[in-house]
N, C-alpha and C positions, 0 to 999 in steps of 0.2 A: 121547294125544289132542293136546297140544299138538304134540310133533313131525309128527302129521299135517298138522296146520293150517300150522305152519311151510313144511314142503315145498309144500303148495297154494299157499299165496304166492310160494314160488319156482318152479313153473314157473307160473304166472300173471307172473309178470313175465318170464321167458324168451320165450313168448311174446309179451309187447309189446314186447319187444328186436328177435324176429326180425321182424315186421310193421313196427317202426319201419325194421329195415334192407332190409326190400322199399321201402320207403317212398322211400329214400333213393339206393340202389341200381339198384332196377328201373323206377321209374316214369320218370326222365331216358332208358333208351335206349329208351323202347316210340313215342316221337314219330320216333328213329333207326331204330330197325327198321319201322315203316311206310312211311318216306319211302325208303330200303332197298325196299321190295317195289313201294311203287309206279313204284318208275324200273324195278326188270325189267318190272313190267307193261307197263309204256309202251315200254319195249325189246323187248321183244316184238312188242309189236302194232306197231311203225315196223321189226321183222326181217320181220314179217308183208306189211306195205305194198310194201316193198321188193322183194319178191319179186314179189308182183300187180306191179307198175311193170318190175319186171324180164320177168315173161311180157308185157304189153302189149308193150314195145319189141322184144321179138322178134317176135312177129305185126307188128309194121308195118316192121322188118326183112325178114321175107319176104313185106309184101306190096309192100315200095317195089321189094325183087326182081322179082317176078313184073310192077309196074308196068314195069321197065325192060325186060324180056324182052318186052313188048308194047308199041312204040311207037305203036301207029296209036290205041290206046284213051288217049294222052296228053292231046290235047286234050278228051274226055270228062272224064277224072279230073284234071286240073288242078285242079278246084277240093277235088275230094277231096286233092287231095295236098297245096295249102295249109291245109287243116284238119288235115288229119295232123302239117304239122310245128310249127301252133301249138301241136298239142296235144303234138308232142314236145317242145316246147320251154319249158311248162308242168311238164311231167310233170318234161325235165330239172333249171328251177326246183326245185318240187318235191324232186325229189330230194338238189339240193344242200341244201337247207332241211334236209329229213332226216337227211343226215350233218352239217350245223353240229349239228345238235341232240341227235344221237347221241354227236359228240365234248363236248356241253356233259355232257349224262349219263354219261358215262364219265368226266368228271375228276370231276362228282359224286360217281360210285360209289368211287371211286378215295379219296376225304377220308372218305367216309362207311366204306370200309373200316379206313381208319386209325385214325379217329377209335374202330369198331368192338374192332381190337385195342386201343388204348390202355385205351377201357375193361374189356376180359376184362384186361386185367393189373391193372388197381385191384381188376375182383373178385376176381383171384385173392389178390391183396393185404389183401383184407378177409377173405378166404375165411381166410387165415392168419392174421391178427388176432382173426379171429373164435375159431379153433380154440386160440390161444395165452390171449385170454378166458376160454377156456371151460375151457384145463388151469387156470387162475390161478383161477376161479370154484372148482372140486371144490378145490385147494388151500386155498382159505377157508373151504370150507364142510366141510374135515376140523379144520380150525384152528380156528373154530368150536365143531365140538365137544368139542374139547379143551379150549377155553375155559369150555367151560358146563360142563363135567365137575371144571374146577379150583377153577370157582365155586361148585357146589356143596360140594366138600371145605374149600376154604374157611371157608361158610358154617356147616357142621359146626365146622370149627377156632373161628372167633367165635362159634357159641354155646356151646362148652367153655368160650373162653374169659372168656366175659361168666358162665357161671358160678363158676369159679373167682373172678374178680373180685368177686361177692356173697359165696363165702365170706371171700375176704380182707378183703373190709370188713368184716365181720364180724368178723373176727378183730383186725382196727385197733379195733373202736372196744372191744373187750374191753380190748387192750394201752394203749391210751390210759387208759380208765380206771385198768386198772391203774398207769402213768404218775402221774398225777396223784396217785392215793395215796401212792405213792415222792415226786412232789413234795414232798409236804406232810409227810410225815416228815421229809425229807429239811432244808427250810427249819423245823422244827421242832429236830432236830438242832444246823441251824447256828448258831438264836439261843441255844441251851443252850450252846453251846460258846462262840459271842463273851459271853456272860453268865461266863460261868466263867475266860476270857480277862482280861475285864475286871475281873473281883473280884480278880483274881491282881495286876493291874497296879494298881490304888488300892491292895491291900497294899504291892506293894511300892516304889509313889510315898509312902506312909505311911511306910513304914521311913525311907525315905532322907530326908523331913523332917523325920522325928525324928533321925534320924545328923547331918544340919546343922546341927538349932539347938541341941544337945549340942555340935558343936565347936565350937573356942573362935577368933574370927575372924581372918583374917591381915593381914598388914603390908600390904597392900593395901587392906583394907577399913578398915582403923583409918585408914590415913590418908585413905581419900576423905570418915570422916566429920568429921575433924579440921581439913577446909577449910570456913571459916566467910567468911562476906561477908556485907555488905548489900545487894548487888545481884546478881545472878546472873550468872555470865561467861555462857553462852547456854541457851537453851532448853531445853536435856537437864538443868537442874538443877531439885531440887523444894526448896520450903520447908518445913520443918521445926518445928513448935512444939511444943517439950517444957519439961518445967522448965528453968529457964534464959534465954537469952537465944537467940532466932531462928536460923535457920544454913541455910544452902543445900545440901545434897546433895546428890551425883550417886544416881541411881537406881540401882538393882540393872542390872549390864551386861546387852543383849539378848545375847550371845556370852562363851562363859569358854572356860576349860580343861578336858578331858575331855570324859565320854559324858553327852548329858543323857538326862535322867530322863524327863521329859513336858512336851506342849506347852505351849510359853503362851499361846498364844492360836491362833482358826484363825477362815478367811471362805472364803466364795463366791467366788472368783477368776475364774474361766471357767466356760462351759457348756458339762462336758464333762472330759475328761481335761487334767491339766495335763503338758506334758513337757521346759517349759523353766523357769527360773530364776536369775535373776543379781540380784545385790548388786552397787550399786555407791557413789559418793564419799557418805557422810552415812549417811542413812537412806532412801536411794531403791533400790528394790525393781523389777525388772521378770520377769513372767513369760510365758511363751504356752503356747498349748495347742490342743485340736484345732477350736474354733470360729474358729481362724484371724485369729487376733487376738493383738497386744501389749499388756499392760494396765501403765502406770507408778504406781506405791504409792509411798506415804510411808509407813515405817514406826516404831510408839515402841514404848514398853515394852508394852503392851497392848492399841494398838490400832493400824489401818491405816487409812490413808484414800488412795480412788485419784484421781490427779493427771493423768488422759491414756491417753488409747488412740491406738494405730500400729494403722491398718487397713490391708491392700491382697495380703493373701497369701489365694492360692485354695484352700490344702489346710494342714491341720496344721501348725503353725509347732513344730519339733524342737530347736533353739538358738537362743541369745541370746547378745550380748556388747555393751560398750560400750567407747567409750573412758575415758581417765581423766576427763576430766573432763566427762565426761555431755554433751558437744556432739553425740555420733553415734550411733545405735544400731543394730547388724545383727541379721538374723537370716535362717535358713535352716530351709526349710521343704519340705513332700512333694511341691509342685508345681516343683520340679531346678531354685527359683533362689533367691536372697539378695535380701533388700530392703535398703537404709541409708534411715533416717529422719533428719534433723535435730532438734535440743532442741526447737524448735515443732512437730514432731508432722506435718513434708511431709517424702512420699515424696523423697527425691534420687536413688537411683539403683536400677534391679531390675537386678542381677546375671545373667544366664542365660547357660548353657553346657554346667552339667551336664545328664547324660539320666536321673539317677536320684533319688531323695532326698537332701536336700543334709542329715546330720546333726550338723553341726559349719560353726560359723562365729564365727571369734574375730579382733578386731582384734591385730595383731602388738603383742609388746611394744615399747610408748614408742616408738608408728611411729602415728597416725591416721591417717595419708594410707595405709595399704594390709590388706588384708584376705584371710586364707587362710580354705579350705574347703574340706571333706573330707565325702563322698558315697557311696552307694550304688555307684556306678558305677565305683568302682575309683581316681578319681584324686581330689588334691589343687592347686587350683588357687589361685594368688596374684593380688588384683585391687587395681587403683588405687581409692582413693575419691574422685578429684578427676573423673574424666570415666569410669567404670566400665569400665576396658577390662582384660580377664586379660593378666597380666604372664606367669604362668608355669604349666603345666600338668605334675604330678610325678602318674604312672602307679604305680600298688600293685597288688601282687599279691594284695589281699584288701580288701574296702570298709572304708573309714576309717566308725569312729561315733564318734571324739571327736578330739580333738587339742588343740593348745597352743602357745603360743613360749616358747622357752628363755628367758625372763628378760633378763639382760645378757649374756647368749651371741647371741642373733639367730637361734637355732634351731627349727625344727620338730621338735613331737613327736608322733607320730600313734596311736590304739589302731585294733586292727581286731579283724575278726572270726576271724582264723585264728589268735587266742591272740599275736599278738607286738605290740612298744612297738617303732615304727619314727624312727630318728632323721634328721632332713634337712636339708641345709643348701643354702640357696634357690640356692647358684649352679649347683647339680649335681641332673639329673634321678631319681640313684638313691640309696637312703638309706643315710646312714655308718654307723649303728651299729640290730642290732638289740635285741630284749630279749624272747625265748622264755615265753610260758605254757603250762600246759595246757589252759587253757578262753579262752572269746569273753571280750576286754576289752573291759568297756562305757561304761568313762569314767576319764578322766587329767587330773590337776590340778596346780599348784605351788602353794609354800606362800605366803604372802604376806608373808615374814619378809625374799626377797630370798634365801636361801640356796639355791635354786634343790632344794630337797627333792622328790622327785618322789613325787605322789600318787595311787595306780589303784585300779581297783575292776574286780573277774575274775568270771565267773560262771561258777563251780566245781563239779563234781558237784554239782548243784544248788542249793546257796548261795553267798550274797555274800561276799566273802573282799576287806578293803581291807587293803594294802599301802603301806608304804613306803618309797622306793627313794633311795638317796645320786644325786642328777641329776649331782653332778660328777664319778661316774665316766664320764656319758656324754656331756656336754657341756660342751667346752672351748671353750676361747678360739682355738683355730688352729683 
């Protein structure tokens, strides 16, 4: 039914194509073909006249004969024969009249035939149009239905698959539940295990405070409490009241020798992950972390107190370093540039050049004025801290995540990702000495004794593995 209706719309509109194209077409020559018939009319009826006019001038051709052939009847018909030749001479008016006007209708006919072909070739020209339409129309109107045919398969296909999609939710919200149960064991699991984690480690933070105050103290401790005063050389010292007479002690050191055991204290530092930290001259503390911020700590035996925040980095601050004596602070951070801050806490200089995350940025050793950094992006670049301009850009064949300067050598030492300790020396773009692992080295340090001791950390089939490496096999003095 509807295809029916469809098609009655289509020739209903065929038909007011074709009437619009009589419209168009044929009503412009019907003013050309009347004015066309009335000139033969009129050509006619003046080939008509022509002829009467023609038979008269014969008749008074042979009657001017027959007047001459009879001169004695001249003076009788004189008057007849001046009426004869007015009226010849009318007639020949006349006549000329009629061929101007013969020759005006024939150039007439003459434009109106042109004009006549011109437009049989427009209509033949539409006539073609018409027919190229008309192939182009049944072309549509098969494409069409092919269309309406693909729509419906379609419409079959979305409603399979709007059903399938009911049962999938269906089956999500089963899985989900089920989900959530596994959650809840799951975080039930973990608190039983960090619960049994940490009973394991208050034992064995309990042994180890029994193992220490069983040993018997060393030469070390006897003498820090053997320094007695009245006044206290500075502030890291605590008073003392036992039997006896007053005495000033140094506290229990924040740093010893060996592995400790557990923390002494812990705070809220950042919000968010922390991934940077440095110690530097006293007890000043600086970390960052990913709320993209440097925060500067005081720290004592027990407690912290923060001193200063460096703001101005757009993404996760990844390293930290200072100078010696706490005038300068860099760091480098995910947004591929280095900040230096001054002791008051203003931005001095943003570094930029790398294209990738800057993981590593350390002031050179007993050098302030210049500063290396090692990146994502494959190189290590050396920059002035007086006007921030890069000095030197050293190209690696794997992203640097940590580095260092060789102590009193003036050397670079870089970890990367392809497992090697890369050694470099600032005058030359390629590095002198390598040092092979088999896992990603994540970080490389010296010792702070001056013996240039080299200290890494690898991550190994899946554990942490630190090392320590003689540096003077690898950095000399030439």
């Amino acid at each position: 039914m509807e295809t029916h209706k469809q098609d009655k719309n289509f020739e209903r509109e065929i038909l007011q194509r074709i009437r619009k194209r009589n419209q168009y077409e044929v009503e412009p020559w019907e003013g050309i073909i009347r004015s066309h018939q009335r000139l033969l009319e009129a050509s006619d009826n003046l080939k008509a006249g022509n002829i009467q006019l023609t038979v008269e001038i014969e008749k008074l051709r042979v009657a001017n004969q027959e007047f001459t052939a009879n001169p004695s009847s001249n003076s009788s018909n004189a008057e007849k024969l001046s009426v004869l030749e007015q009226k010849i001479f009318k007639l020949q008016e006349e006549i000329t009249e009629i061929h101007r006007r013969k020759g005006e209708h024939a150039d007439s006919v003459i434009q109106l035939s042109a004009s006549l072909k011109a437009k049989e070739v427009e209509l033949d020209v539409a006539k073609t149009r018409l027919s190229e339409l008309e192939t182009a129309r049944d072309s549509l109107h098969c494409e069409r239905s092919q269309l309406e045919q693909k729509i419906c398969q379609k419409d079959e296909e979305l409603r399979l698959i709007r059903e399938e999609h009911s049962e999938l939710l269906k089956d999500h919200h089963v899985r989900e539940e089920e989900h959530k149960h596994m959650k809840s064991e799951c975080d039930d699991l973990i608190n039983r295990w960090v619960q049994i984690k940490q009973d394991e480690v208050d034992a064995l933070n309990q042994t180890n405070e029994c193992d220490i105050r069983v040993r018997p103290p060393t030469p070390v401790n006897a003498r820090r409490e053997s320094n007695i005063s009245l006044s206290p050389p500075d502030d890291s010292f605590e008073l003392v009241e036992e039997d006896g007479p007053k005495r000033w002690t140094i506290p229990p050191p924040l740093f010893s020798e060996g592995f400790p055991t557990k923390a002494l204290f812990s705070w809220e530092a950042h919000q968010g992950e922390i991934s940077a930290a440095k110690f530097g001259t006293g007890n000043l503390l600086a970390t960052g972390g990913s709320d993209c911020t440097v925060k500067l700590w005081n720290v004592y035996y027990n407690s912290c107190t923060q001193i200063g925040t460096l703001e101005g980095s757009n993404k996760a601050v990844m390293s930290i370093d200072m100078d010696y004596a706490a005038k300068f602070f860099v760091s480098g951070s995910n947004d591929c540039a280095c900040r230096i801050w001054t002791s008051d806490r203003r931005l001095k200089h943003v570094l930029t050049g790398h294209t990738d995350s800057v993981f590593a940025a350390r002031f050179l050793s007993g050098d302030s004025g210049r500063i290396v950094t090692g990146s994502r992006d494959r190189t290590i670049k050396v920059w002035d801290t007086n006007n921030g301009a890069c000095m030197r850009t050293m190209k690696s064949p794997s992203s640097c995540s940590d580095l260092i300067s060789g102590g009193l050598f003036q050397r670079i030492v870089s970890a990367h990702a392809d497992g090697k300790l890369r050694f470099w020396d600032m005058r030359s773009d390629k590095p002198i000495h390598e040092i092979t692992f088999e896992a990603k080295i994540t970080s490389v340090d010296l010792s702070q004794d001056d013996q240039a001791s080299l200290h890494h950390a690898v991550k190994w089939a899946g554990t942490n593995v630190a090392s320590k490496w003689p540096a003077a096999a690898c950095l000399s003095k030439g």
